[in-house]
N, C-alpha and C positions, 0 to 999 in steps of 0.2 A: 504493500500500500504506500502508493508515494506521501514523500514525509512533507513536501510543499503543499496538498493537497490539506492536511492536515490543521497545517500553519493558515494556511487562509479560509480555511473553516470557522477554525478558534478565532484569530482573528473578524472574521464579520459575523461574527453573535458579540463580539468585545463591541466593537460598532455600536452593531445593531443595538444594545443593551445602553450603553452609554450614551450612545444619543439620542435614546427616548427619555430617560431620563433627564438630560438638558433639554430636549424638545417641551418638553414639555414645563419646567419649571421656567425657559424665555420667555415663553407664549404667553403664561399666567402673567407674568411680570410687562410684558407689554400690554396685553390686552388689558391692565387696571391700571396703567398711563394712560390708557386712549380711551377711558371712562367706561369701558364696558362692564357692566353690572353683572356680579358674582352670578346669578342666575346661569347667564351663559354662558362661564367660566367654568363653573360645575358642572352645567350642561353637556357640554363640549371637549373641554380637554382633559381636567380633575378624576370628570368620571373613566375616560380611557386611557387612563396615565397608565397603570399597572398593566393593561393589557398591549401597549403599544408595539414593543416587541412581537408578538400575537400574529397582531393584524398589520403588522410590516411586511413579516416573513410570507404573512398566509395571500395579501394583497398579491405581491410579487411573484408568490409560485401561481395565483389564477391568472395574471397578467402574459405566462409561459406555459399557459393551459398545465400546469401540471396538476393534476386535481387530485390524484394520490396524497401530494405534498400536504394538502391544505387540509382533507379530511382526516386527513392521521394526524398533523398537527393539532386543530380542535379537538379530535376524541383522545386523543395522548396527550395535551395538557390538563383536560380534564380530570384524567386516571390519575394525572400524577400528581395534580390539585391536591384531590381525596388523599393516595396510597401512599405519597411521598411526603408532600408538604403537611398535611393536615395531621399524616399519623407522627410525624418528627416535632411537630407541636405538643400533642397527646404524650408522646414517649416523652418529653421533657417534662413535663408538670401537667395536672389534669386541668382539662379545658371548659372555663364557667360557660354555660350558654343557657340564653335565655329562651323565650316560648314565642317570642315576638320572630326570633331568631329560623326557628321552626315555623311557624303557621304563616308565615310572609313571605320571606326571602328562600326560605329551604322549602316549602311545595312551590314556590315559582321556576327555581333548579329544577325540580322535577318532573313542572310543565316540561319547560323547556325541553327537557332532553329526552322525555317521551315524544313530545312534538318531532322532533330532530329524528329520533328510530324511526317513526309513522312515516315521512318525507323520504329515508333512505330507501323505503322499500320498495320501489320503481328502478331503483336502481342509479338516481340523478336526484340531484339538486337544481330546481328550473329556478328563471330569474324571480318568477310570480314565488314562488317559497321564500328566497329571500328577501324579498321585499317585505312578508309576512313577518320573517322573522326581525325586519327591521325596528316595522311599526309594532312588535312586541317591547321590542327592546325601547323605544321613545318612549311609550306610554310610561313602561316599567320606572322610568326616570323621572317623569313628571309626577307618577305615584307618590314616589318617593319625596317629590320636593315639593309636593300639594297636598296631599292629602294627612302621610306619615306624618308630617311636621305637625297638623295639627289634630291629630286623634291620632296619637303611638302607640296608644295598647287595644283600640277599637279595631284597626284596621289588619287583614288579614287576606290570605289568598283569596277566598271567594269574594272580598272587595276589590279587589285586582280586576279579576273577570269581568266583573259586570264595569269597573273603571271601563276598560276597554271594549269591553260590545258597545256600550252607550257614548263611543267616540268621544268622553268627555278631556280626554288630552288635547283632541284639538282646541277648544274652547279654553284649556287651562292655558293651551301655550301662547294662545292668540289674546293673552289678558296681560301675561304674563311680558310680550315683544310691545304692547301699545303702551306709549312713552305715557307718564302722568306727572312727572316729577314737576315741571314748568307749572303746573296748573296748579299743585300741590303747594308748593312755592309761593306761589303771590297770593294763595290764599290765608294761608300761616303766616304771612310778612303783615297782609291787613290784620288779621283776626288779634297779633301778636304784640303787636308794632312795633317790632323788633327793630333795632339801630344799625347792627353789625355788620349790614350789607347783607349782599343775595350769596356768599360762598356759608353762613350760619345754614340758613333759607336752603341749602343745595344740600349741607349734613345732615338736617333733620329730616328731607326728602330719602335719605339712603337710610337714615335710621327708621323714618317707617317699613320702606320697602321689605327690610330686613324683618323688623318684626311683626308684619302682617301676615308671613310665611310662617308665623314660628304660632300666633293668637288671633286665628281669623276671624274671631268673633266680635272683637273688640272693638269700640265705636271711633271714628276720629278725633274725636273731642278729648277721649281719654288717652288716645295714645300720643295727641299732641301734646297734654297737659304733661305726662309723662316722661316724654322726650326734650321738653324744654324746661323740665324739672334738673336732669340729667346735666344739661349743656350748663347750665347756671352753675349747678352747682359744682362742675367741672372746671369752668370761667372762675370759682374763687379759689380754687384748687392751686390753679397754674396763671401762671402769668400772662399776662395778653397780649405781649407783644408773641412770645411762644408760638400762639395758635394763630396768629397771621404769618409766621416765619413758615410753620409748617403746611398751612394753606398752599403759599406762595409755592414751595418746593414742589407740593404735588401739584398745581397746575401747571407750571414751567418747566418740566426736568430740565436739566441739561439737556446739550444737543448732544455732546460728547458722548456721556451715558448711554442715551440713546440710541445712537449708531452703535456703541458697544453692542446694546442688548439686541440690536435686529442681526450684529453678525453672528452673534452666537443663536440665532435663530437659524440664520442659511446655515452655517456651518454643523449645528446638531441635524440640519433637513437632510443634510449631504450626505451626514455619516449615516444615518439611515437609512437611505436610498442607497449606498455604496453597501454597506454592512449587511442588510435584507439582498442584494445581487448577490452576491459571493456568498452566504450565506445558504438560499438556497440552491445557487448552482451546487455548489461541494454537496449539497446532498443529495442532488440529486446526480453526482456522479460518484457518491458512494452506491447509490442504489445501483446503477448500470455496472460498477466493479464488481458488487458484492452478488449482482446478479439474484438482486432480491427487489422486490416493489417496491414504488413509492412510497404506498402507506405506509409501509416497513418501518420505513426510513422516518417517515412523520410522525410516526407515533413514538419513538426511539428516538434519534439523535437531534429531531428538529423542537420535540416537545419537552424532551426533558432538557436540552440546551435553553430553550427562550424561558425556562423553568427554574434555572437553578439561582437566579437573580432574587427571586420569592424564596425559593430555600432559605438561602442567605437571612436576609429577611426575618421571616418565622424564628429561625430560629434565636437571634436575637431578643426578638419582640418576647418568646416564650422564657429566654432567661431572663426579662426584664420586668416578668409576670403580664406583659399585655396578649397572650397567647388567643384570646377570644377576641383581638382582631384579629389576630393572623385567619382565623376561623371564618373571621363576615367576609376578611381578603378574599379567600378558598370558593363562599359560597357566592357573591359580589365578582368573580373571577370566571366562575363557572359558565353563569348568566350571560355574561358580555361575551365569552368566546361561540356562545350557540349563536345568538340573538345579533350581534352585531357586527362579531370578525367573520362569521361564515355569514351572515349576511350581506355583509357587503364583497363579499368574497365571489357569492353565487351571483351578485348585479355584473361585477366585472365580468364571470364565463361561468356559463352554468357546470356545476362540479359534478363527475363519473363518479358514482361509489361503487367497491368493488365486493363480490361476494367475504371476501376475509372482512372488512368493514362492517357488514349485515348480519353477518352469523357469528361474531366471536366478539369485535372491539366494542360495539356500539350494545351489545347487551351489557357485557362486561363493565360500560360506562356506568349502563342504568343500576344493577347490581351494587358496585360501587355507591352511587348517590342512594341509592335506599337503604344502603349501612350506615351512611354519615350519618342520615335522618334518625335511623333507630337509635343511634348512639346515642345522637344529641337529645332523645326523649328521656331514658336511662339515667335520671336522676339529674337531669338536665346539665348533664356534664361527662363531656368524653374522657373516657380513664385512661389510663394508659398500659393498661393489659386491651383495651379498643384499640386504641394506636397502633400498638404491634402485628393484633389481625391488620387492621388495615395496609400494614407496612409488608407482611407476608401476602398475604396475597395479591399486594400488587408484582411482589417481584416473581411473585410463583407466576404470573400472568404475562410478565414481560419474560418469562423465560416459555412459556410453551408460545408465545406468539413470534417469538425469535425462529422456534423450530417448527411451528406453520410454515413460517414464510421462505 
């Protein structure tokens, strides 16, 4: 096996790995210079930070028609989500998890990737699937940032459902993109008669925005009274000259800064686009060496490589006791690689599933996700004699599927 071949394998997952991670923390930091409102910060980059890698590698292999690549990738990050990541969390220290955790987020996993079996059993992934699974994944998001926020222990899988049969995402998102701040503004500057200028008038508009998402009930009268309780009392805290200095900064940045922050925006774009090329060519000319399939290779080398970044990760998080992130990661991880990386994966070129995919990996996912679930009922906390199953049988799994293929 040539050892060049190697070297720029490892090499473009280094890339690919490191420059999502910059991709993505420029973009946050430019997009809240240029006023964009956390909504679509979250919306948009926040929530597909952890998967970027994912949906780099998975883009670029449908862009090379290689569709082996992409479904092995998806269902081998998945396994390795649960078998790897999840039980090296478990195996470190037992993992707290909540009911909110299960009855929302983890039968929404399950949708999913029942959804995902039902679609591979034609044998393809068509474009109309993926766009299904897009507008799963929208909805799922605005769920989350509409409704969760404000009833988080009401809200539950069968609220999901009907969220979405009753299109009401469109309606949250289209409330959500129509500007109100300007209007919001001169009516708190009359009501207030605030001195400070219209940049007060501009924080208190962000400070509603924010906590309208968090206490929908709440009248505006009370939450202005509130909010300009807050600033006052803030105003005798700190010095005044202070809060116009800092004003000043965030509407001016430097230009300098600036250009700094857009090269390291093209420059993380490049490595990504370089790192996801090379990345998945070498695998797929391991596959043609090894004289074994795509999927092989994508569920192996492509998935547990864009994987070991989260590894890393978890396990940290679990020595530091935050282990039941590492877990919403897992399940938060899960979601997005069905619903959005294979969905935009199948818009690009509709994806070939292969019988080894239908009859071994893609149950094997579902099996997997219905242990997590069990576990996490069990006393509402993964043990870690759970971990270890989960840890053996992925690797008892990745070892008969090695001798499938």
């Amino acid at each position: 096996m040539p050892v060049i071949n190697i070297l720029i394998f490892l090499g473009g997952l280094v890339l690919l790995v490191k420059g999502s991670d910059l991709f993505v923390l420029t973009s946050s930091q430019i997009a809240r210079r240029f006023g964009v409102s956390e909504f679509v910060i979250g919306l948009t980059l926040v929530s597909v930070g952890t998967s970027v890698p994912e949906l780099a590698s998975s883009l670029t292999a449908s862009f090379q028609q290689a569709s082996g690549i992409v479904i092995g990738n998806i269902l081998g990050s998945n396994i390795a989500n649960i078998g790897l990541i999840a039980s090296t969390a478990a195996l470190l220290t037992n993992i707290k998890t909540e009911e909110v955790m299960l009855r929302r987020d983890g039968y929404i996993m399950l949708f999913a990737s029942f959804l995902l079996f039902l679609f591979m059993l034609d044998f393809k992934i068509s474009r109309l699937e993926a766009l299904i699974f897009i507008l799963f994944y929208l909805a799922y998001l605005l769920f989350l940032l509409e409704k969760v926020k404000r009833h988080e222990e009401e809200i539950y899988f069968k609220d999901f459902m009907i969220y979405f049969f009753k299109f009401e995402y469109f309606f949250d998102l289209k409330s959500k993109i129509k500007p109100q701040a300007r209007e919001y503004g001169i009516e708190n500057r009359n009501s207030r008669g605030m001195k400070k200028g219209t940049w007060k008038s501009e924080k208190i508009t962000q400070k509603k925005n924010e906590s309208e998402s968090k206490i929908g009930m709440r009248t505006k009268t009370e939450l202005t009274t509130e909010l300009t309780t807050e600033l006052t009392t803030k105003s005798k805290t700190e010095p005044e000259h202070k809060d116009i200095d800092v004003d000043i900064t965030e509407e001016k940045p430097q230009e300098a800064s600036l250009l700094i922050e857009f090269f390291k925006l093209i420059a993380s774009g490049v490595a990504i686009i370089i790192g996801a090329k090379y990345f998945v060519e070498q695998a797929v000319f391991f596959a043609m060496l090894l004289e074994v399939s795509e999927t092989l290779i994508g569920i192996s080398l492509v998935a547990v490589g864009t994987s070991v970044p989260e590894l890393m990760v978890t396990i940290s998080a679990a020595r530091s006791d935050y282990a039941g992130i590492a877990l919403g990661n897992v399940i938060g991880s899960n979601i997005a690689n069905i619903l959005l990386i294979l969905g935009c994966s199948g818009l690009v070129h509709p994806i070939s599933i292969t019988g080894l995919s239908i009859y071994y990996i893609a149950p094997f996912m579902l099996i997997m996700s219905f242990l997590l679930i069990l576990f996490i009922r069990t006393g509402w906390r993964v043990k870690q004699f759970e971990g270890l199953i989960l840890l053996l049988l992925y690797l008892s799994f990745m070892v008969l599927i090695l001798r499938l293929g």
